[in-house]
PyMOL Python script that loads the backbone (N, CA, C, O; Angstrom):
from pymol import cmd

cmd.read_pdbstr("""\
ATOM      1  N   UNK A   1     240.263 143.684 107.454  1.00  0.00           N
ATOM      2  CA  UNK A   1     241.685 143.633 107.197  1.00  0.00           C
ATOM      3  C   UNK A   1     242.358 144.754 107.975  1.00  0.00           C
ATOM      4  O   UNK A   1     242.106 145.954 107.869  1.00  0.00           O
ATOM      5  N   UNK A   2     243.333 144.126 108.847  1.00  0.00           N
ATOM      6  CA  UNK A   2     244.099 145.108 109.588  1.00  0.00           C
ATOM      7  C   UNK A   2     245.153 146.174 108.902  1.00  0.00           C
ATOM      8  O   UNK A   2     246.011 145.513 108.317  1.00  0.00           O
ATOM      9  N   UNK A   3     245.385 147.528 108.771  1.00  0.00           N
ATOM     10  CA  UNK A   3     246.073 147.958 108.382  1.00  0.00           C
ATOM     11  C   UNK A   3     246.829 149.497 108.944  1.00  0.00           C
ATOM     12  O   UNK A   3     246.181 150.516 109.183  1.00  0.00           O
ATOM     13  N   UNK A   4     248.020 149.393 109.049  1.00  0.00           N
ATOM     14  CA  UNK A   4     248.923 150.325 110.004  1.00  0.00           C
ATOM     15  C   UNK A   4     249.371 150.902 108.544  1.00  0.00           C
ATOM     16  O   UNK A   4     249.578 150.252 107.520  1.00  0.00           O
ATOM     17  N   UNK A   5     249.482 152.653 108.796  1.00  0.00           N
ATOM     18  CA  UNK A   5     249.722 153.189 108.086  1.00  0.00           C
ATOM     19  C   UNK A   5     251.251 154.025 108.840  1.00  0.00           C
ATOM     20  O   UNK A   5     251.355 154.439 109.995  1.00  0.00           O
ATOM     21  N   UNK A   6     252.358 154.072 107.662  1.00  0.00           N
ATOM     22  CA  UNK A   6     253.639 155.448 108.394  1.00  0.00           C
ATOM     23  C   UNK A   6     253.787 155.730 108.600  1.00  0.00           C
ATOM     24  O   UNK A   6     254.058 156.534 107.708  1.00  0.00           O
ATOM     25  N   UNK A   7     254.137 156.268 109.680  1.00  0.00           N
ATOM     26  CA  UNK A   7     253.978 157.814 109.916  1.00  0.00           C
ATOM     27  C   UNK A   7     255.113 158.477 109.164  1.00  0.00           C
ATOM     28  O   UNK A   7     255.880 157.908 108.388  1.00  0.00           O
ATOM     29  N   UNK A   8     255.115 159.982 109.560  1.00  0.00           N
ATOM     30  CA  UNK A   8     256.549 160.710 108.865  1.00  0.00           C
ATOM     31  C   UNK A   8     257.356 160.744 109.853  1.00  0.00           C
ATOM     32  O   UNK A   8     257.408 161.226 110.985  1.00  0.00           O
ATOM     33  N   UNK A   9     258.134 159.962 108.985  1.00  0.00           N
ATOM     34  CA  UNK A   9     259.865 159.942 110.019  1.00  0.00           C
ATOM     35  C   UNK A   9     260.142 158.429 110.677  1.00  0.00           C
ATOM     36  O   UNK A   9     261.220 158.023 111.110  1.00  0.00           O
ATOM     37  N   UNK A  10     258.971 157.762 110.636  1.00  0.00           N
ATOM     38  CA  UNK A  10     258.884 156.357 111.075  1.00  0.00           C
ATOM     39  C   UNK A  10     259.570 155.064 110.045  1.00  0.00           C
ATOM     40  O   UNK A  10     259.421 154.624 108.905  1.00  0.00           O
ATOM     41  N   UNK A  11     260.446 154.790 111.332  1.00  0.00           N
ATOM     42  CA  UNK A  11     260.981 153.685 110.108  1.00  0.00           C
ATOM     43  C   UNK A  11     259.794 152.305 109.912  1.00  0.00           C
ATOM     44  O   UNK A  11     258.604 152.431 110.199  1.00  0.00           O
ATOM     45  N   UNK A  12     260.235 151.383 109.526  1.00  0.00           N
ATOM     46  CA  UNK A  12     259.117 150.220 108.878  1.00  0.00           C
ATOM     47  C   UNK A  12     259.373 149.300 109.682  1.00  0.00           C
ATOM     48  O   UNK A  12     258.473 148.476 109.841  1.00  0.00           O
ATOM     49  N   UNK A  13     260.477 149.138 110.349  1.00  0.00           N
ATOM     50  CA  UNK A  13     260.925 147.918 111.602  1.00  0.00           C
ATOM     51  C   UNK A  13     259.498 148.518 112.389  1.00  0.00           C
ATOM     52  O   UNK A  13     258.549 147.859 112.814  1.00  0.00           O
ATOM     53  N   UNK A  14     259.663 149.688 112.414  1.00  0.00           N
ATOM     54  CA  UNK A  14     258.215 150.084 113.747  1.00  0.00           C
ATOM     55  C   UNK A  14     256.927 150.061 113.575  1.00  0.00           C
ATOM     56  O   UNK A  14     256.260 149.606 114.504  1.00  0.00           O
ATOM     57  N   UNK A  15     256.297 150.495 112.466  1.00  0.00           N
ATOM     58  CA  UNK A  15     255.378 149.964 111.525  1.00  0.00           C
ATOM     59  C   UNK A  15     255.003 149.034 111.639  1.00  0.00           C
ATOM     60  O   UNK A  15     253.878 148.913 112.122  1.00  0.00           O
ATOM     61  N   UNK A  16     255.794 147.838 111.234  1.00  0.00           N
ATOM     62  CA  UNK A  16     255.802 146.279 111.198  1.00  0.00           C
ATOM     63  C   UNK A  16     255.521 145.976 112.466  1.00  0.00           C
ATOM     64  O   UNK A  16     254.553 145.245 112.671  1.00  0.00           O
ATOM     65  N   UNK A  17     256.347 146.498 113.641  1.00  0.00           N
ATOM     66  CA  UNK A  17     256.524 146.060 114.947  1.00  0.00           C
ATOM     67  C   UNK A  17     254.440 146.230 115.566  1.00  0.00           C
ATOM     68  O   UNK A  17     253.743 145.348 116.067  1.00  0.00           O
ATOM     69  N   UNK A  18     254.084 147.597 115.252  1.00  0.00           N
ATOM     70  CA  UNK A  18     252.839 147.894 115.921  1.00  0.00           C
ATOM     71  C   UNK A  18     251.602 147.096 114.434  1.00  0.00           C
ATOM     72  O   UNK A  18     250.381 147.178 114.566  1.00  0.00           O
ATOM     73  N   UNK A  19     251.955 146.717 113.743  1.00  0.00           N
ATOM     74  CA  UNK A  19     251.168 146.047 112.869  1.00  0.00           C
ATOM     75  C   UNK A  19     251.059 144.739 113.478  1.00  0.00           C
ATOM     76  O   UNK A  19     249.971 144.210 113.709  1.00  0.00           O
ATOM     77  N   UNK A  20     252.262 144.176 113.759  1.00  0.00           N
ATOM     78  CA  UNK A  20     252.003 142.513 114.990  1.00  0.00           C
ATOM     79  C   UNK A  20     250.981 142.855 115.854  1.00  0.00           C
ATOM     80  O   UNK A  20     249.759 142.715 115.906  1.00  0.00           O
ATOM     81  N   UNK A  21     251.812 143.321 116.477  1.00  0.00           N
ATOM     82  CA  UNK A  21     251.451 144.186 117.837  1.00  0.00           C
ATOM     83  C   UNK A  21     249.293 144.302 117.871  1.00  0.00           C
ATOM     84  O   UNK A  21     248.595 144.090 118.863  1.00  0.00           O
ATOM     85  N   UNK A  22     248.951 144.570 116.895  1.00  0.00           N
ATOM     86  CA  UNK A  22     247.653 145.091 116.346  1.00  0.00           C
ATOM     87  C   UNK A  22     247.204 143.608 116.077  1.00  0.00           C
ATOM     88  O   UNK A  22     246.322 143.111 116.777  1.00  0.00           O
ATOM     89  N   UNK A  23     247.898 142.791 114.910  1.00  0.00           N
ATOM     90  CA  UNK A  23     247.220 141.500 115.071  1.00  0.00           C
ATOM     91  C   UNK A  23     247.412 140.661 115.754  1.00  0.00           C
ATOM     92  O   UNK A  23     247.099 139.612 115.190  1.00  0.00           O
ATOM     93  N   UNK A  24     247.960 140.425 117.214  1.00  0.00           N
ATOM     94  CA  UNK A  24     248.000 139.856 117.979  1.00  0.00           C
ATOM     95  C   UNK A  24     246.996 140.362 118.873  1.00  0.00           C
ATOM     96  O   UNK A  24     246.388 139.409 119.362  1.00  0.00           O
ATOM     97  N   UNK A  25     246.537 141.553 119.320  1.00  0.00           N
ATOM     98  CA  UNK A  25     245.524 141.960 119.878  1.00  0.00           C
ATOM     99  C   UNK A  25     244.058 141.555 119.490  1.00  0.00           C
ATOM    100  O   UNK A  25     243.319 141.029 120.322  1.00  0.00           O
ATOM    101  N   UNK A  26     243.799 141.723 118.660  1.00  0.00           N
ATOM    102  CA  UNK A  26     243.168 141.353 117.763  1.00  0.00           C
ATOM    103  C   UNK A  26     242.862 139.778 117.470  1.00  0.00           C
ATOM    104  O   UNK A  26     241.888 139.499 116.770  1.00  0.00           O
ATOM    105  N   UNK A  27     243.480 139.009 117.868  1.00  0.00           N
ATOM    106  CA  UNK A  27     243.674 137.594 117.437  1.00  0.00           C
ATOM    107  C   UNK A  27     243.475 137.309 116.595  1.00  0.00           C
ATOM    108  O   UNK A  27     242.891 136.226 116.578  1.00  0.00           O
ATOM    109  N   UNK A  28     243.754 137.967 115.207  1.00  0.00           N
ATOM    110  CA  UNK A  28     243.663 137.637 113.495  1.00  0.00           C
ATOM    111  C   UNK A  28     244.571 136.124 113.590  1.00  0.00           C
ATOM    112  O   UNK A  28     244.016 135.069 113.287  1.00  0.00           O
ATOM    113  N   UNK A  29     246.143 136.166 114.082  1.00  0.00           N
ATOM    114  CA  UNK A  29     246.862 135.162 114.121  1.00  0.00           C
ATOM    115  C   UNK A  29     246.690 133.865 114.501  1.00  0.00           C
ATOM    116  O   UNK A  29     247.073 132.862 113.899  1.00  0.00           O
ATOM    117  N   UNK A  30     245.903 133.956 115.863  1.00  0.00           N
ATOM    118  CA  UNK A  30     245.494 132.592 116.201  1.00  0.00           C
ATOM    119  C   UNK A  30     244.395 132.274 115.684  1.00  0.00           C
ATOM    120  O   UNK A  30     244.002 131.157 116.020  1.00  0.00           O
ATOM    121  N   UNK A  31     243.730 132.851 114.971  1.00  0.00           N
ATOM    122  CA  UNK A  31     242.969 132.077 114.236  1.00  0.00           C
ATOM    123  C   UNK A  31     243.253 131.874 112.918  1.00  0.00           C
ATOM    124  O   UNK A  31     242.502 131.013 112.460  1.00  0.00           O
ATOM    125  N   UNK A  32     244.134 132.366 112.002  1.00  0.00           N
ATOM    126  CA  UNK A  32     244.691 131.602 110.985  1.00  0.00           C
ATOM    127  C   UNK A  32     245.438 130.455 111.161  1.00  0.00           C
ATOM    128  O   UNK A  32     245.306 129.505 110.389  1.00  0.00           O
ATOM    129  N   UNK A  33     246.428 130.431 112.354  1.00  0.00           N
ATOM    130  CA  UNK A  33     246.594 128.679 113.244  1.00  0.00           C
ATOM    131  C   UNK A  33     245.723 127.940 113.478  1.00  0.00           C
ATOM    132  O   UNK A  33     245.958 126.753 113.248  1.00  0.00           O
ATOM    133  N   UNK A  34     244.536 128.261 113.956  1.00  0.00           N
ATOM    134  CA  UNK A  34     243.733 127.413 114.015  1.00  0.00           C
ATOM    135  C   UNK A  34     242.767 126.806 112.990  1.00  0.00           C
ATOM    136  O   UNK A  34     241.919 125.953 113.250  1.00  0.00           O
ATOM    137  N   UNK A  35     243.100 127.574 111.311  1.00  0.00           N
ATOM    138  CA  UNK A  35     242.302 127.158 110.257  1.00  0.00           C
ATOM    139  C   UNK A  35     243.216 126.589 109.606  1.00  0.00           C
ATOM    140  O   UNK A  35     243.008 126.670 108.395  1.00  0.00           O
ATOM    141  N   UNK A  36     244.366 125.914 109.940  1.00  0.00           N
ATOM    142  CA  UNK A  36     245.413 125.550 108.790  1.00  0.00           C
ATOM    143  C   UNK A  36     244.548 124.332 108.639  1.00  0.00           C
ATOM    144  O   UNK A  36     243.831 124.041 107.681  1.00  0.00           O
ATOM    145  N   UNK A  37     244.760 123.625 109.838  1.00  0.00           N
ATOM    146  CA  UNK A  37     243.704 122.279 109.277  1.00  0.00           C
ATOM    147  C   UNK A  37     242.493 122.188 110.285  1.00  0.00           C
ATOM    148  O   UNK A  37     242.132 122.842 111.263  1.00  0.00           O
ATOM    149  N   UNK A  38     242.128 121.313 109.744  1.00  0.00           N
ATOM    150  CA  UNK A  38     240.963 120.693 110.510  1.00  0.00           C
ATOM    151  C   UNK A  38     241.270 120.043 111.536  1.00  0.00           C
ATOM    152  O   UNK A  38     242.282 119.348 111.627  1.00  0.00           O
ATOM    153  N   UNK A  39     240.143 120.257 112.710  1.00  0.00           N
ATOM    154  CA  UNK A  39     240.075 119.835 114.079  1.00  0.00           C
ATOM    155  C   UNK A  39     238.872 118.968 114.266  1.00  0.00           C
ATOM    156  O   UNK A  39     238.471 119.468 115.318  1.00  0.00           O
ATOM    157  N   UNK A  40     238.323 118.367 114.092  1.00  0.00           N
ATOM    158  CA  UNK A  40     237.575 117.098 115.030  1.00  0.00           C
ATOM    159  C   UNK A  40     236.625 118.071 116.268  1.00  0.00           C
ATOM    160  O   UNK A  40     237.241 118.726 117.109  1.00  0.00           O
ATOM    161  N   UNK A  41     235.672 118.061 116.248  1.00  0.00           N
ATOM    162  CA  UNK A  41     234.752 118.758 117.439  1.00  0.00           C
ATOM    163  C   UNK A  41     235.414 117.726 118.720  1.00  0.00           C
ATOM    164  O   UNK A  41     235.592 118.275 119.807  1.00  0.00           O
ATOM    165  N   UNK A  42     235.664 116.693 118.625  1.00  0.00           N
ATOM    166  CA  UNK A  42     235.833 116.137 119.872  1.00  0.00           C
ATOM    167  C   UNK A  42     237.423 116.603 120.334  1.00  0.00           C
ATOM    168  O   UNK A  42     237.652 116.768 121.532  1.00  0.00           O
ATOM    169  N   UNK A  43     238.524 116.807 119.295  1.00  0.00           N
ATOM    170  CA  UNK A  43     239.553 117.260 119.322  1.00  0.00           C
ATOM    171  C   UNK A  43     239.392 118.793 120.506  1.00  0.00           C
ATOM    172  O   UNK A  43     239.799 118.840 121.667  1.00  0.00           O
ATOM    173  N   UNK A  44     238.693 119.880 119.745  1.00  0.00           N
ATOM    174  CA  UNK A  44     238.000 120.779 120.276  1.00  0.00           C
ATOM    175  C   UNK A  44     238.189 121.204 121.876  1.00  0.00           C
ATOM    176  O   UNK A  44     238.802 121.965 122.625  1.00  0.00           O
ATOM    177  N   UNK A  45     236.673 119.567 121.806  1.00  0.00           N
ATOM    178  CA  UNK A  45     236.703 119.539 123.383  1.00  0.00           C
ATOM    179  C   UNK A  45     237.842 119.150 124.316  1.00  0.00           C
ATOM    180  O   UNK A  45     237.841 119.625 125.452  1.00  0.00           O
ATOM    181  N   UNK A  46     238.775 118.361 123.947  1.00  0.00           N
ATOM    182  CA  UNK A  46     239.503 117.769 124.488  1.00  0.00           C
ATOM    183  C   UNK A  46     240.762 119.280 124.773  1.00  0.00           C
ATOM    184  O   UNK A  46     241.286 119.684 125.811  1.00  0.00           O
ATOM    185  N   UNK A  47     240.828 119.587 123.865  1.00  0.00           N
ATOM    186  CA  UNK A  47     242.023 120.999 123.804  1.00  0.00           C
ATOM    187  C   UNK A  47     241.366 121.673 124.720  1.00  0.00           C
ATOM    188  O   UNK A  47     242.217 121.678 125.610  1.00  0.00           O
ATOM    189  N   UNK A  48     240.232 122.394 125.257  1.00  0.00           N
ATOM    190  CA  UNK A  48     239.234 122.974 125.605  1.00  0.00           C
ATOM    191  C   UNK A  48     239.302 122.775 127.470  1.00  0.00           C
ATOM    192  O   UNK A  48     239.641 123.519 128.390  1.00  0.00           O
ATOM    193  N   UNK A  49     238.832 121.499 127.385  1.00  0.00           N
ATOM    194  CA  UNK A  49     238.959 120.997 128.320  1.00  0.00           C
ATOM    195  C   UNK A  49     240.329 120.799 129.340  1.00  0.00           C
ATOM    196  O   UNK A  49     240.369 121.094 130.535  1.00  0.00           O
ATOM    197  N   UNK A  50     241.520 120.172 128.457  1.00  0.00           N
ATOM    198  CA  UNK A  50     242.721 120.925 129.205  1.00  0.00           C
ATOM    199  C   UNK A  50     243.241 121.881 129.000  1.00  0.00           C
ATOM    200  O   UNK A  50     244.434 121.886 129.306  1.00  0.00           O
ATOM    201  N   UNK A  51     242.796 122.868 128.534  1.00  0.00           N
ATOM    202  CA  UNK A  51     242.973 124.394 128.876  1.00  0.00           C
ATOM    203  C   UNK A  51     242.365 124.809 130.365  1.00  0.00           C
ATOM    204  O   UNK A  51     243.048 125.276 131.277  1.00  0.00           O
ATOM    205  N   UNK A  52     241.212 124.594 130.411  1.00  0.00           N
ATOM    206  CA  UNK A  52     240.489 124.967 131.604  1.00  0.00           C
ATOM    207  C   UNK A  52     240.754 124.043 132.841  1.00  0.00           C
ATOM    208  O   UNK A  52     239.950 124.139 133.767  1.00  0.00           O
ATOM    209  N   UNK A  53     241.877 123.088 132.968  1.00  0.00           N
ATOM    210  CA  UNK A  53     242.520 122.127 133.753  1.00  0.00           C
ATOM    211  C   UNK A  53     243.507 123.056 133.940  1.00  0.00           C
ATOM    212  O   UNK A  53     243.496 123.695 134.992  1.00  0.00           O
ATOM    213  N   UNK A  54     244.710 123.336 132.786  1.00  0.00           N
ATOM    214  CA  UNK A  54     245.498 123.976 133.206  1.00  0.00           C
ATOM    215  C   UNK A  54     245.571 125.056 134.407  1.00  0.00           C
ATOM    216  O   UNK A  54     246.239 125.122 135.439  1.00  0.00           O
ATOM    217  N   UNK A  55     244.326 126.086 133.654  1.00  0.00           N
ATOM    218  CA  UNK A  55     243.610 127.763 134.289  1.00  0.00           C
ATOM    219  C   UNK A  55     243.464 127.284 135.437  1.00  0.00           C
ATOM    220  O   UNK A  55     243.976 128.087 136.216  1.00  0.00           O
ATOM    221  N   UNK A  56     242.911 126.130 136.170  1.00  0.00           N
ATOM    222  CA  UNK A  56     241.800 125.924 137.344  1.00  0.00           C
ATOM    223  C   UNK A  56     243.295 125.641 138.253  1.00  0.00           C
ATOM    224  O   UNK A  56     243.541 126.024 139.397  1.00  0.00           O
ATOM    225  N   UNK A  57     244.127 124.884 137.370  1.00  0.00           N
ATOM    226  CA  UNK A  57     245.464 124.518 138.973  1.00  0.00           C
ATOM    227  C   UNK A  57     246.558 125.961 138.631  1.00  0.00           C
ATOM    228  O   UNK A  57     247.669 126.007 139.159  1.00  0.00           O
ATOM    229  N   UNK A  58     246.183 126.808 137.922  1.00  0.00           N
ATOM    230  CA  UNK A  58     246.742 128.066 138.056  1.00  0.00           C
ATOM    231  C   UNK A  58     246.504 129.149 139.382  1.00  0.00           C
ATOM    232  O   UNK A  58     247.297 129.714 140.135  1.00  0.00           O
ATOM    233  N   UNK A  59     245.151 129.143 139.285  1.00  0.00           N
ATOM    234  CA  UNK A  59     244.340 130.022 140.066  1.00  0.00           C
ATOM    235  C   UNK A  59     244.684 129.999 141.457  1.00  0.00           C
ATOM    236  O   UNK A  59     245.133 128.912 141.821  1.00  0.00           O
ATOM    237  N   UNK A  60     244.617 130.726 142.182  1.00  0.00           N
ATOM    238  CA  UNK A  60     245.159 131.073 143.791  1.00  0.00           C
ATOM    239  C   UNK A  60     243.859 130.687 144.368  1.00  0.00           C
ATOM    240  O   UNK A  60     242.929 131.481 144.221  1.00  0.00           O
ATOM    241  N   UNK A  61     243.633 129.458 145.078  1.00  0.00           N
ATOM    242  CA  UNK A  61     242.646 129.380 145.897  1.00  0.00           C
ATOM    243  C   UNK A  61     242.103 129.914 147.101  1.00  0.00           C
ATOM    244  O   UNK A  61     242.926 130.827 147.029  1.00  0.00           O
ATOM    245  N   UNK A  62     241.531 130.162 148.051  1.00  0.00           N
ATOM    246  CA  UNK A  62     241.766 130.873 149.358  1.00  0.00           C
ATOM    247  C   UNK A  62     240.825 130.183 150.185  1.00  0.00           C
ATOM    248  O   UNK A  62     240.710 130.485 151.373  1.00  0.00           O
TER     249      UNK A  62
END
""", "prot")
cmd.dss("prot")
cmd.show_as("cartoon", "prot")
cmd.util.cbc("prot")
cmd.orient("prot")
């Protein structure tokens, strides 16, 4: 469990701000998105698979 502690003199907008900040690094977030429901292993692959379609016509060829 991730946890950001106050500092003195620190307001809580900032706190809050480096507490995201921490679980987004972290990828706590995308994986509570990814447990809301259930996915299908073939689902998986298919997400998987055009991800690494996307990445591949990203890439600078030479």
């Amino acid at each position: 469990m991730s946890e950001v502690k106050i500092r003195k003199g620190e307001s809580v907008d900032k706190a809050l701000r480096r507490l995201k900040k921490k679980l987004d690094k972290e990828g706590i977030m995308r994986e509570i998105r990814a447990h809301r429901h259930f996915e299908k292993p073939s689902e998986k692959k298919r997400r998987k698979a055009a991800r690494a379609r996307i990445r591949a016509l990203q890439t600078p060829r030479y």
